[in-house]
C-alpha positions as CSV (number, residue, x, y, z in Angstrom):
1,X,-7.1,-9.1,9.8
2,X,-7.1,-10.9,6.4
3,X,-5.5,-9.1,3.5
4,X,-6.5,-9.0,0.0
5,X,-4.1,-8.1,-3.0
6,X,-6.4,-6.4,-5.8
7,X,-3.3,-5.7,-7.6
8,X,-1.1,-2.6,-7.8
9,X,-1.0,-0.6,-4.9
10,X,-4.7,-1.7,-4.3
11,X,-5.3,-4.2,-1.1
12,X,-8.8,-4.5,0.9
13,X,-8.2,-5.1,4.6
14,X,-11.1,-6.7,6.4
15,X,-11.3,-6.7,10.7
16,X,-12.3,-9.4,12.7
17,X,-15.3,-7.4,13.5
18,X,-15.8,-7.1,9.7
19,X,-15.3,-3.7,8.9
20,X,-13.2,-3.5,5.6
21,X,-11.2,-0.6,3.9
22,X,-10.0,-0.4,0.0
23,X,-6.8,1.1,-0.4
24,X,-5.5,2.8,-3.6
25,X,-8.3,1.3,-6.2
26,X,-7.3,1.8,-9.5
27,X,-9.4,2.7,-13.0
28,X,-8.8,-0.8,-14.8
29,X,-7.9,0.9,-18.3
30,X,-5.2,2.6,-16.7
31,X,-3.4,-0.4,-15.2
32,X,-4.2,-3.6,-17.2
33,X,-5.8,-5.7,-14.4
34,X,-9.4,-5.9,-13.4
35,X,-10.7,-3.9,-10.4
36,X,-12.9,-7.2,-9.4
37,X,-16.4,-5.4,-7.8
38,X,-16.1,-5.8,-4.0
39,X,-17.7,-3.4,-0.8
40,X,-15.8,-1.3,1.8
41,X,-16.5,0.7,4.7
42,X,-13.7,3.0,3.7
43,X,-12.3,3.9,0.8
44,X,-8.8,6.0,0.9
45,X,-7.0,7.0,-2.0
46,X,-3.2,7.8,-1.7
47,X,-3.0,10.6,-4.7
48,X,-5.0,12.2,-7.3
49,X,-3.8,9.5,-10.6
50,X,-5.6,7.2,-12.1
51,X,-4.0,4.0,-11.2
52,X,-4.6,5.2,-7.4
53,X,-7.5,6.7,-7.5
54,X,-11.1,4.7,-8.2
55,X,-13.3,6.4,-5.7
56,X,-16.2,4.6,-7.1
57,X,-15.0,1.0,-6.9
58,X,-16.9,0.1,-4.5
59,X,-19.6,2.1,-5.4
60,X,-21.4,5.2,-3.7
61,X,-21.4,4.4,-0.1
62,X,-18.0,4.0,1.3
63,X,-16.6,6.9,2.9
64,X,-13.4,8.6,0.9
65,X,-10.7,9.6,2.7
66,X,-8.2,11.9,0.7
67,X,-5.3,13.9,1.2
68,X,-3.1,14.7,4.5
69,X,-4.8,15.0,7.9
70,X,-5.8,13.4,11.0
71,X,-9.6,11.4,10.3
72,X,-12.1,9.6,12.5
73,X,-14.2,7.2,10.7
74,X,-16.3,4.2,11.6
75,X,-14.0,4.6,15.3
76,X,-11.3,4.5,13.9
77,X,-8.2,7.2,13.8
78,X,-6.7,7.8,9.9
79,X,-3.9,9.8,9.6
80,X,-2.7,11.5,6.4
81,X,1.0,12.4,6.5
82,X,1.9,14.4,3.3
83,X,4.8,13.1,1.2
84,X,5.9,13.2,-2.2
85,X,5.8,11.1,-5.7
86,X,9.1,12.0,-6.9
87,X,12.6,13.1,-4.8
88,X,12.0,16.8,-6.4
89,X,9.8,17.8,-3.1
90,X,6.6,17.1,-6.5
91,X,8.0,19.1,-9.0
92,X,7.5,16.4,-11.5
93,X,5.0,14.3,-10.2
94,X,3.1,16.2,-7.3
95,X,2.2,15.4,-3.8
96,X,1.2,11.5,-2.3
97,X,-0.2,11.0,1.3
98,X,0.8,8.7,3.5
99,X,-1.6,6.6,5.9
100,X,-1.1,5.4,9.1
101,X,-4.1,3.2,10.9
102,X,-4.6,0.4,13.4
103,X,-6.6,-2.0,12.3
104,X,-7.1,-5.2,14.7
105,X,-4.4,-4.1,16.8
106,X,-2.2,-3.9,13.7
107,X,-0.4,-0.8,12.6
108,X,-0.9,-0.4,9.3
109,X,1.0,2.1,7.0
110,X,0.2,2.3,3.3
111,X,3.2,4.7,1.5
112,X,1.1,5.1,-2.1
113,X,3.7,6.3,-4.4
114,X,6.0,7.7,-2.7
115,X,9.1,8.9,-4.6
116,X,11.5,9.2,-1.9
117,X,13.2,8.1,1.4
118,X,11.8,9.3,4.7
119,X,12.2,12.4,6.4
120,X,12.8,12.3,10.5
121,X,10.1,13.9,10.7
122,X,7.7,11.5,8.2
123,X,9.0,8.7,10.4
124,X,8.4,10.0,13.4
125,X,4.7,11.4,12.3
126,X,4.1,7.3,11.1
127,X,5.3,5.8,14.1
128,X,5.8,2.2,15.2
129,X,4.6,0.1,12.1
130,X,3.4,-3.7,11.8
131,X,2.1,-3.8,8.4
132,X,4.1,-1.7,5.6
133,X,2.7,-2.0,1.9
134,X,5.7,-0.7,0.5
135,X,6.5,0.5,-3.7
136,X,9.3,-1.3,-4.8
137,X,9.4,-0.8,-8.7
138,X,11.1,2.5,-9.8
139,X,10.0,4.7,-12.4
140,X,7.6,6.5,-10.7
141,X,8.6,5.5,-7.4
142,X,11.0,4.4,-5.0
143,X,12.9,1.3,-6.7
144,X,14.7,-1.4,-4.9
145,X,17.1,0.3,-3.0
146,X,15.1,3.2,-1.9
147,X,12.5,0.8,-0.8
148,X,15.3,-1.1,1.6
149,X,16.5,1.9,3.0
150,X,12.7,2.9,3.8
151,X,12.2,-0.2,5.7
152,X,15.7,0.6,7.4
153,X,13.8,3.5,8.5
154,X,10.8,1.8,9.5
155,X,11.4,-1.4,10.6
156,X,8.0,-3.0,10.3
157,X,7.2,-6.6,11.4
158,X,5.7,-7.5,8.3
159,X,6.4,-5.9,4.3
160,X,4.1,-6.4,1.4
161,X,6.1,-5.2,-2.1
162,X,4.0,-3.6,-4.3
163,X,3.7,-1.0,-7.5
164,X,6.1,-3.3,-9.3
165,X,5.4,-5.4,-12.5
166,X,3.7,-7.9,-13.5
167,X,2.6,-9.9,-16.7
168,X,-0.9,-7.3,-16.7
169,X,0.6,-4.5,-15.7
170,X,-0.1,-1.7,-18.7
171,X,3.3,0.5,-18.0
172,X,6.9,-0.1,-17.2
173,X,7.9,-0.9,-14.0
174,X,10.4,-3.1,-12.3
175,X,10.1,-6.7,-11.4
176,X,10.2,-7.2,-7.3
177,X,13.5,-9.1,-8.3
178,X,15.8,-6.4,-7.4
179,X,13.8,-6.1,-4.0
180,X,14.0,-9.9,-3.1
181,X,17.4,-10.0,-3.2
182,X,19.4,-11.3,0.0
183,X,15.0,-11.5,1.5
184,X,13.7,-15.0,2.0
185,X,10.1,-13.8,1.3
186,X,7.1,-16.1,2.3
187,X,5.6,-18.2,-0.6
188,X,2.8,-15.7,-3.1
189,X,-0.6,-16.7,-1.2
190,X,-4.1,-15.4,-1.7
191,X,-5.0,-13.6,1.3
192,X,-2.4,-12.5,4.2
193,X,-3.9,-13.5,7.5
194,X,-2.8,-11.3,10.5
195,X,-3.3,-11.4,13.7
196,X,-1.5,-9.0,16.5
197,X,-0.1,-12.0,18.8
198,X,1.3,-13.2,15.7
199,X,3.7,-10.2,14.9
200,X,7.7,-10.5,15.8
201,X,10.2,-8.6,15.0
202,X,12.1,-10.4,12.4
203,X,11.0,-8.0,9.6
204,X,9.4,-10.7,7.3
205,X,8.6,-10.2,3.7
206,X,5.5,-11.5,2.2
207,X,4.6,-11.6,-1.0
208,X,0.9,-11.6,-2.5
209,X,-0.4,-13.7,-5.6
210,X,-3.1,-11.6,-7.4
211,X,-5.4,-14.0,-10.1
212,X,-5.5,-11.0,-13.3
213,X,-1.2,-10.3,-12.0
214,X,0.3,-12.0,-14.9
215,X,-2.6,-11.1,-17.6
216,X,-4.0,-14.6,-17.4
C-alpha cells in the first residue's frame, strides 16, 4: 500500500493491485490548501463539512461511501461506525463516522473528526488496527492528549497525525507539537509505503510532508 498525504484529514491509499480510495477530500476554499486533481475507485467522506467533504474531487465516477454501516465495494468490506465531533454525544458539532477497512492486508481505520475518546464498544466495533490516521489538533477535535489516550485504546502498529496546523491551513488549529512529545516520529516523507510483513508492534509514529502544507 503506498499512502498519500493531500493535506488535512485527506490521504489517498493506493493497493498493490492498484485500486485506490480518497479519504476525507476537502473544498480547497475551506481549508487553504489545494485539493491537487487525482482518480479513486472510492471515495468516503467522514462527515457532512466542508473541509471533509469533496465528493466531487475526483470527479463523477468514484463510488461515495457516507455515513455509518457495513459496505461492500470493489470486494472490499467498509465499515461505518458512528461517532461524534465533539464530547457532547453532537450537540455542538453533530455526528462523524468512523471507517474501518483492510486494504493489502492492512487494517486501516480513519477516525475523521472525532471529538472524543473511545467507547468499549467503538473499540471493540474497530477492532485490531494497523494503520490509524488519527486528529491530533483540538478545537474541533480531539487535541494532544485525547489523541494519546485513543491510541492507548487502540494500539495500532503504525499512527499518522493529522487535522492539525500548518503554514496553509485557513483556521486555528494546533501544531502536532503537543502530540510529538516523548514520540520519536519517523522523518515527514512523501508517500508512506506499507506493506503487511512490515508491521510490528512497536506503535510507530509517522509523519507526512504535504507540498501546499506550509502555504508555499
Amino acid at each position: 500500500m503506498i499512502v498519500t498525504w493531500m493535506g488535512h484529514s485527506c490521504f489517498l491509499l493506493k493497493s498493490e493491485e492498484g485500486r485506490s480510495l480518497l479519504l476525507d477530500p476537502f473544498h480547497e476554499s475551506d481549508v487553504g490548501y489545494a485539493m491537487p486533481i487525482t482518480e479513486a475507485d472510492i471515495v468516503i467522506i467522514s462527515h457532512d463539512h466542508m473541509d471533509h467533504n469533496n465528493v466531487d474531487a475526483t470527479g463523477s465516477k468514484a463510488e461515495v461511501i457516507f455515513g455509518p454501516g457495513e459496505y461492500i465495494c470493489m470486494e472490499m468490506e467498509i465499515r461505518g461506525i458512528k461517532s461524534y465531533h465533539d464530547a457532547e454525544r453532537g450537540k455542538k458539532r453533530g455526528t462523524n463516522t468512523i471507517f474501518c477497512f483492510t486494504l493489502d492486508g492492512i487494517r486501516v481505520c480513519h477516525l475523521g473528526d472525532l471529538g472524543h475518546t473511545l467507547s468499549r464498544t467503538q473499540v471493540k466495533a474497530i477492532g485490531p488496527v494497523d494503520l490509524l490516521f488519527l486528529p491530533v489538533g483540538g478545537g474541533y477535535t480531539i487535541d494532544a492528549v485525547g489523541a494519546n489516550e485513543v491510541m492507548r485504546q487502540l494500539h495500532p502498529a503504525v499512527t499518522v497525525p493529522m487535522h492539525y496546523r500548518t503554514g496553509a491551513l485557513g483556521f486555528e488549529l494546533e501544531p502536532v507539537d503537543d502530540f510529538l512529545k516523548g514520540k520519536w516520529p519517523v522523518k515527514p516523507q512523501e508517500e508512506l509505503k506499507l506493506a503487511k510483513e512490515d508491521l510490528s508492534d512497536e506503535g510507530k509514529v509517522v509523519l507526512l510532508s504535504c507540498p501546499g502544507a506550509e502555504g508555499c
